[in-house]
C-alpha positions in Angstrom: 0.0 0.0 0.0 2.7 2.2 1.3 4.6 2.2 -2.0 1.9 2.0 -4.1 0.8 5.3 -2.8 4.2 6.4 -3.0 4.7 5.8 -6.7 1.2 7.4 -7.2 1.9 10.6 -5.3 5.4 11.0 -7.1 3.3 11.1 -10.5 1.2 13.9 -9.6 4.1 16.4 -8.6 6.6 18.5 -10.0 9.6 16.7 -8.8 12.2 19.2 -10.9 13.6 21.6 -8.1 14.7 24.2 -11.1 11.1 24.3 -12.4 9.4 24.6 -9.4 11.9 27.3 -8.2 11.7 29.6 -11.9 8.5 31.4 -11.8 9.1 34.3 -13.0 11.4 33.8 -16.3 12.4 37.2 -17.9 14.9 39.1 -20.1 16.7 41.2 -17.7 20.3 39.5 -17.3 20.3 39.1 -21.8 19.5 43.4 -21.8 21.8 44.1 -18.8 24.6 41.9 -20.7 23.8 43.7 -24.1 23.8 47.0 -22.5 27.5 46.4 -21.7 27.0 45.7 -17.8 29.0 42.2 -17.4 28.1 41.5 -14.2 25.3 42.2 -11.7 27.4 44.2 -9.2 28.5 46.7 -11.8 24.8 46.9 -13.0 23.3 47.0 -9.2 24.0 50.3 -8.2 22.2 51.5 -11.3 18.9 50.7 -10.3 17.0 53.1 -7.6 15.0 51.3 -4.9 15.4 47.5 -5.7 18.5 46.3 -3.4 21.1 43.6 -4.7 20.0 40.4 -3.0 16.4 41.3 -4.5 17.9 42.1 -8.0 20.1 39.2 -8.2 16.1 36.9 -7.5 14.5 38.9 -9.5 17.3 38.5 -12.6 17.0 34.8 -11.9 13.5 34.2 -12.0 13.0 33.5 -8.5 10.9 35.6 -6.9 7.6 38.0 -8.8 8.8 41.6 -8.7 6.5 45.0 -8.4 5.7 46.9 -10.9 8.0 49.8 -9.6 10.9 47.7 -9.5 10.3 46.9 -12.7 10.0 50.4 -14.2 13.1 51.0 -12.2 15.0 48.0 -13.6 13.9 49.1 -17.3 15.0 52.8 -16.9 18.2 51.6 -15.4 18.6 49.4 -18.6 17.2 52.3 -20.7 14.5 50.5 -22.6 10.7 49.8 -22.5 9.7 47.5 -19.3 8.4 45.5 -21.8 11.0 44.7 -23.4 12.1 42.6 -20.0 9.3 40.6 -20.3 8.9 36.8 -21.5 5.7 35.1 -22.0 5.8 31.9 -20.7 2.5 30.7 -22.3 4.4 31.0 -25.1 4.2 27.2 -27.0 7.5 25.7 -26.5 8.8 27.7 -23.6 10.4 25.6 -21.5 11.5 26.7 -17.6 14.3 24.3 -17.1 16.1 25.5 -20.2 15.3 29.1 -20.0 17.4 28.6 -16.0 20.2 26.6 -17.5 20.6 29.2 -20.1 20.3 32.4 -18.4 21.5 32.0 -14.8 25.2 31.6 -14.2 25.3 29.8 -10.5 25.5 26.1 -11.3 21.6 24.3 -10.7 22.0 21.3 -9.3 21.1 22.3 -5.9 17.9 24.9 -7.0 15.4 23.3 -5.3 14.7 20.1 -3.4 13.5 16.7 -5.0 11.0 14.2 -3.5 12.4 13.3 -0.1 12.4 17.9 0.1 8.6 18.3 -0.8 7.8 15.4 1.1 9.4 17.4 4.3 7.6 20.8 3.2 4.6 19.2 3.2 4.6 18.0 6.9 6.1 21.2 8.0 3.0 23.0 7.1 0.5 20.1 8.1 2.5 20.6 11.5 2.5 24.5 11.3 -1.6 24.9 10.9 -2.0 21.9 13.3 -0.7 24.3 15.8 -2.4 27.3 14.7 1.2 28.6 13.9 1.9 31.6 11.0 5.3 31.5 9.3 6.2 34.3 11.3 5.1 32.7 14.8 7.8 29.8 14.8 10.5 31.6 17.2 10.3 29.0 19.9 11.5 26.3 17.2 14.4 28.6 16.4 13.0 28.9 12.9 12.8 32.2 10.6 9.9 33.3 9.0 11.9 33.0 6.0 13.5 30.2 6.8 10.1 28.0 7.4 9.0 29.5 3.9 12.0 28.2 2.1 11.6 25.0 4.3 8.0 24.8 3.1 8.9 25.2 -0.3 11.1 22.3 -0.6 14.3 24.5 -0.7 16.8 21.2 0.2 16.4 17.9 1.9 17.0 18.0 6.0 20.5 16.7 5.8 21.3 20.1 3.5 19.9 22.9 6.8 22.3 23.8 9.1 22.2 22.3 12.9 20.1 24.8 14.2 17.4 24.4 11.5 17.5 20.2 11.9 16.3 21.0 15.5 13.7 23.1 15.3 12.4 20.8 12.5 12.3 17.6 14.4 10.6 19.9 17.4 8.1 20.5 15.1 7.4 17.1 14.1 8.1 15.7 17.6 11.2 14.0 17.0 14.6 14.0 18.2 17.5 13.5 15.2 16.9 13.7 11.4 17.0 9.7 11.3 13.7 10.0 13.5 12.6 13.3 10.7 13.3 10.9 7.6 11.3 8.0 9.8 8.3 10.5 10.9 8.0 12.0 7.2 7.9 8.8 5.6 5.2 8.0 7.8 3.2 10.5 7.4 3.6 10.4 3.6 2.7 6.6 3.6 -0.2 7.1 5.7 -1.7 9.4 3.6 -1.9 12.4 5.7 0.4 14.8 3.1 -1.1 13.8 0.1 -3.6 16.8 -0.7 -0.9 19.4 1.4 2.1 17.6 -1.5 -0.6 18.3 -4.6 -1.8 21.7 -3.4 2.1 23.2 -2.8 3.6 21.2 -5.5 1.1 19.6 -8.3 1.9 21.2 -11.6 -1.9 22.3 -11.5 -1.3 24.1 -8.0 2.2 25.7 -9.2 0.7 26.9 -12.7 -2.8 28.5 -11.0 0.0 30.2 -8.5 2.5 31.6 -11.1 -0.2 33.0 -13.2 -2.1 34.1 -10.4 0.8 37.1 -9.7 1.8 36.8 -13.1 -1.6 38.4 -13.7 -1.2 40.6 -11.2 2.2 42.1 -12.3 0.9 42.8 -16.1 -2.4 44.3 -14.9 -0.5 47.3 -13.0 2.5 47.6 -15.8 -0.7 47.6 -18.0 1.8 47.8 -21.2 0.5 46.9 -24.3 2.4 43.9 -24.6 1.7 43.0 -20.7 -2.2 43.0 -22.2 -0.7 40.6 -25.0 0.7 38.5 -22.0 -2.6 38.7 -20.0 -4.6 37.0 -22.8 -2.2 34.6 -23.8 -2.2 33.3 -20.1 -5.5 32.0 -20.0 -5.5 30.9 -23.7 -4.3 28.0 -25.8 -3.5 27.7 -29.4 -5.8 25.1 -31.3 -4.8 22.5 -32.4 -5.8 21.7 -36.1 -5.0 19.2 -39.1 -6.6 16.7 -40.9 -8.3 13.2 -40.8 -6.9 9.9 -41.8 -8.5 6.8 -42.9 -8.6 5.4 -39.3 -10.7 8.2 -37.1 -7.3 10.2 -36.0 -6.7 13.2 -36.4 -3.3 14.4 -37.5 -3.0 18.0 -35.8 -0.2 20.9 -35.6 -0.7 24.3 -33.4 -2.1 27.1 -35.7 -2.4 30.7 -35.0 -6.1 30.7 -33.4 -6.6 30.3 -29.6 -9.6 29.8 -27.3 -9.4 30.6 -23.4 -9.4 27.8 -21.2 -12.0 27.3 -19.0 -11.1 27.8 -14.9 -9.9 25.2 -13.4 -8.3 22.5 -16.4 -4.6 21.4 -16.1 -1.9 23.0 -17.6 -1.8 20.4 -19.9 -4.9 21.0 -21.1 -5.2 21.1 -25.3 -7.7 22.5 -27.5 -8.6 20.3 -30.6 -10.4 21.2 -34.1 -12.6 19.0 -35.3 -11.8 18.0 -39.2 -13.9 15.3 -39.2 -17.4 14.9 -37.1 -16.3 11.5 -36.0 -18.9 11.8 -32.9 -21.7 12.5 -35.3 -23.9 15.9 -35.0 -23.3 16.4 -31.2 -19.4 17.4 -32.3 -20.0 18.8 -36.3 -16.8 20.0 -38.3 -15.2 23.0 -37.3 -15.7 22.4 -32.9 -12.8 23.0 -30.9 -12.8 21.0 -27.8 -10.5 21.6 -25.0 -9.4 18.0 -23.1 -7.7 17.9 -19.9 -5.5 15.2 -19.4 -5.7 15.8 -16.0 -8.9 15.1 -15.4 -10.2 11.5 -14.4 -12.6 10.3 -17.5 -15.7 8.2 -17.0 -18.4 6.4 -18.3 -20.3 8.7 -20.8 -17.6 10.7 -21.4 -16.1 12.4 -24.3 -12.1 12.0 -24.3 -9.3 12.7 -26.8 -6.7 10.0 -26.8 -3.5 12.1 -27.3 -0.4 10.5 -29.2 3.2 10.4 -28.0 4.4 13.8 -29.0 1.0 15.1 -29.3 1.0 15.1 -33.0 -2.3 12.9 -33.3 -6.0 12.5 -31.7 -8.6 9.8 -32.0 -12.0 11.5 -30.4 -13.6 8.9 -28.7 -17.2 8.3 -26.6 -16.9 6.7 -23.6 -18.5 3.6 -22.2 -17.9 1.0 -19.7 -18.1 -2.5 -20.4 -17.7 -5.1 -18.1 -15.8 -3.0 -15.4 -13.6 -1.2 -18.5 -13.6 1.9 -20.2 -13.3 1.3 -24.0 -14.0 4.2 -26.8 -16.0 4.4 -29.9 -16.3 6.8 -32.9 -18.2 6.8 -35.8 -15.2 7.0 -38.2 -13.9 2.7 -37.3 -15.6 -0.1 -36.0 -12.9 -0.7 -33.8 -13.6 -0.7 -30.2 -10.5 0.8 -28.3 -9.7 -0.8 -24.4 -8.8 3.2 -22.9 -6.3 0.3 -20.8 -4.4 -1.0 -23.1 -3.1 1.9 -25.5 0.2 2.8 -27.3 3.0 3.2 -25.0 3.1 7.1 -24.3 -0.4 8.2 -24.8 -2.5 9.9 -23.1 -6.6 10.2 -22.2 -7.6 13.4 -21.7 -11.2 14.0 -21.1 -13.3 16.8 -23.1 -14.2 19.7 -20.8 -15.1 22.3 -23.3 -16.8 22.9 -26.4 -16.7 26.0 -28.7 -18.8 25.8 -31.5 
């Protein structure tokens, strides 16, 4: 049971420390560089009202500035604010290689893996169990700042200094990090940190955050491009091709997008429909948006993604005999949703715009 949950926990989280610690990507170190200032000290001073610890995060990607630090850092640079900005939604973008490419310090130790979210989330079940804030933990000889980091999967226990070991295992009620490890592995095998691991470190919960001030940030710079950016968040480009003899679909991103509605994945995917292989309920010319991380049922409509996501059978749902098999008008074939190509995915239709 205990690893079973394990291995289905692990699934559902962002386990890449470098991802989970980039939130707020941007162009700041490729204009400082261009504008001649090689390094961040010579650049620093330069900038009114944003100190150097908070410039060097921002730079990064690892912490949402203001809006005023951000005119700052722009008329520092000399250019539009705008021009600092990079929008993530952007298809292709890709957080781990925009940090490997634009921050200098080596990355190996950005951000904790399992064994560091696993600890985050029992320091926060802990903290609200006592009624604690992140700024009440004094008697535990732990930091505001320091329990944040802690919370947020920084590093593993072995990686805090001695101090911070013991006010962690005070916390938990232990004595030693042998007795953390033990306590957190509990804990996680019991079941007791599943929701507190998905709703700190889920893609789904990281995404909803990151856009969340994301949004925030471009409403008050209110540039044009920052209304580009605010769109493009909550949108997704369609997905479009044509139909082959067997009911797929072969499909490539074109220019149109559709908002998403609230509360899909960030995996979600919005689908044209070349062919009406569901009949009239789905005619030529739909787009669907499917979530593929959304549990799919009997009488649903799902998309059964390719590897690569370069094809899409549309299928309607049934169960038979205690499995989920699909149909479409377009084959005969009867597809087990069980037993599909290696690397495919089901995701289940949310949406439909006509």
């Amino acid at each position: 049971m205990g690893q079973a949950l394990r291995r289905h926990t692990h699934g559902r989280l962002e386990v890449n420390g470098i991802v989970r610690s980039t939130v707020f990507p941007n162009a700041v170190r490729d204009v400082r560089m261009k504008k001649g200032f090689d390094t961040l000290r010579a650049f620093g001073p330069k900038v009114d009202d944003v100190n150097y610890t908070r410039l060097a995060k921002i730079e990064r990607g690892e912490i949402f500035p203001t809006a005023p630090e951000m005119r700052s850092i722009s008329r520092a640079l000399g250019v539009q604010v705008s021009t600092l900005l990079i929008d993530p939604s952007t298809p292709g973008f890709n957080r781990e290689a925009w940090a490997r490419e634009h921050i200098e310090a080596k990355l190996e130790n950005r951000g904790g893996g399992l064994d560091a979210m696993k600890l985050g989330a029992a320091m926060r079940v802990k903290r609200l169990e006592l009624g604690r804030s992140t700024t009440d933990m004094k008697e535990f000889g732990l930091p505001a700042a320091t329990v944040s980091r802690i919370e947020n999967a920084e590093r593993p226990i072995e990686r805090w200094d001695a101090g911070i070991q013991r006010g962690i295992a005070k916390v938990l009620g232990v004595r030693g990090n042998a007795s953390v490890t033990n306590r957190v592995d509990e804990m996680f095998d019991e079941g007791s940190l599943d929701q507190m691991l998905h709703d700190l470190f889920s893609p789904e919960a990281i995404d909803e955050r990151n856009k969340k001030r994301l949004r925030s940030l471009l409403a008050e710079l209110d540039t044009k491009k920052a209304q580009q950016m605010l769109h493009d968040l909550d949108s997704v480009a369609v997905m479009s091709g044509k139909a082959t003899d067997d009911g797929r679909f072969s499909i490539s991103a074109s220019e149109r997008r559709v908002h998403l509605p609230e509360g899909v994945g960030p995996d979600s995917v919005a689908i044209e429909i070349v062919e009406p292989v569901l009949g009239p309920g789905l005619p030529r010319g739909t787009v669907v948006v499917v979530d593929p991380s959304q549990k799919v049922g009997d009488g649903d409509v799902a998309a059964v993604l390719s590897k690569g996501g370069n094809s899409v059978r549309m299928l309607s749902v049934s169960e038979v005999e205690g499995q989920l098999v699909g149909y479409s008008m377009a084959s005969e074939e009867q597809i087990d949703l069980s037993d599909l190509p290696r690397g495919s995915r089901v995701a289940r239709m949310v949406a439909a715009v006509a």
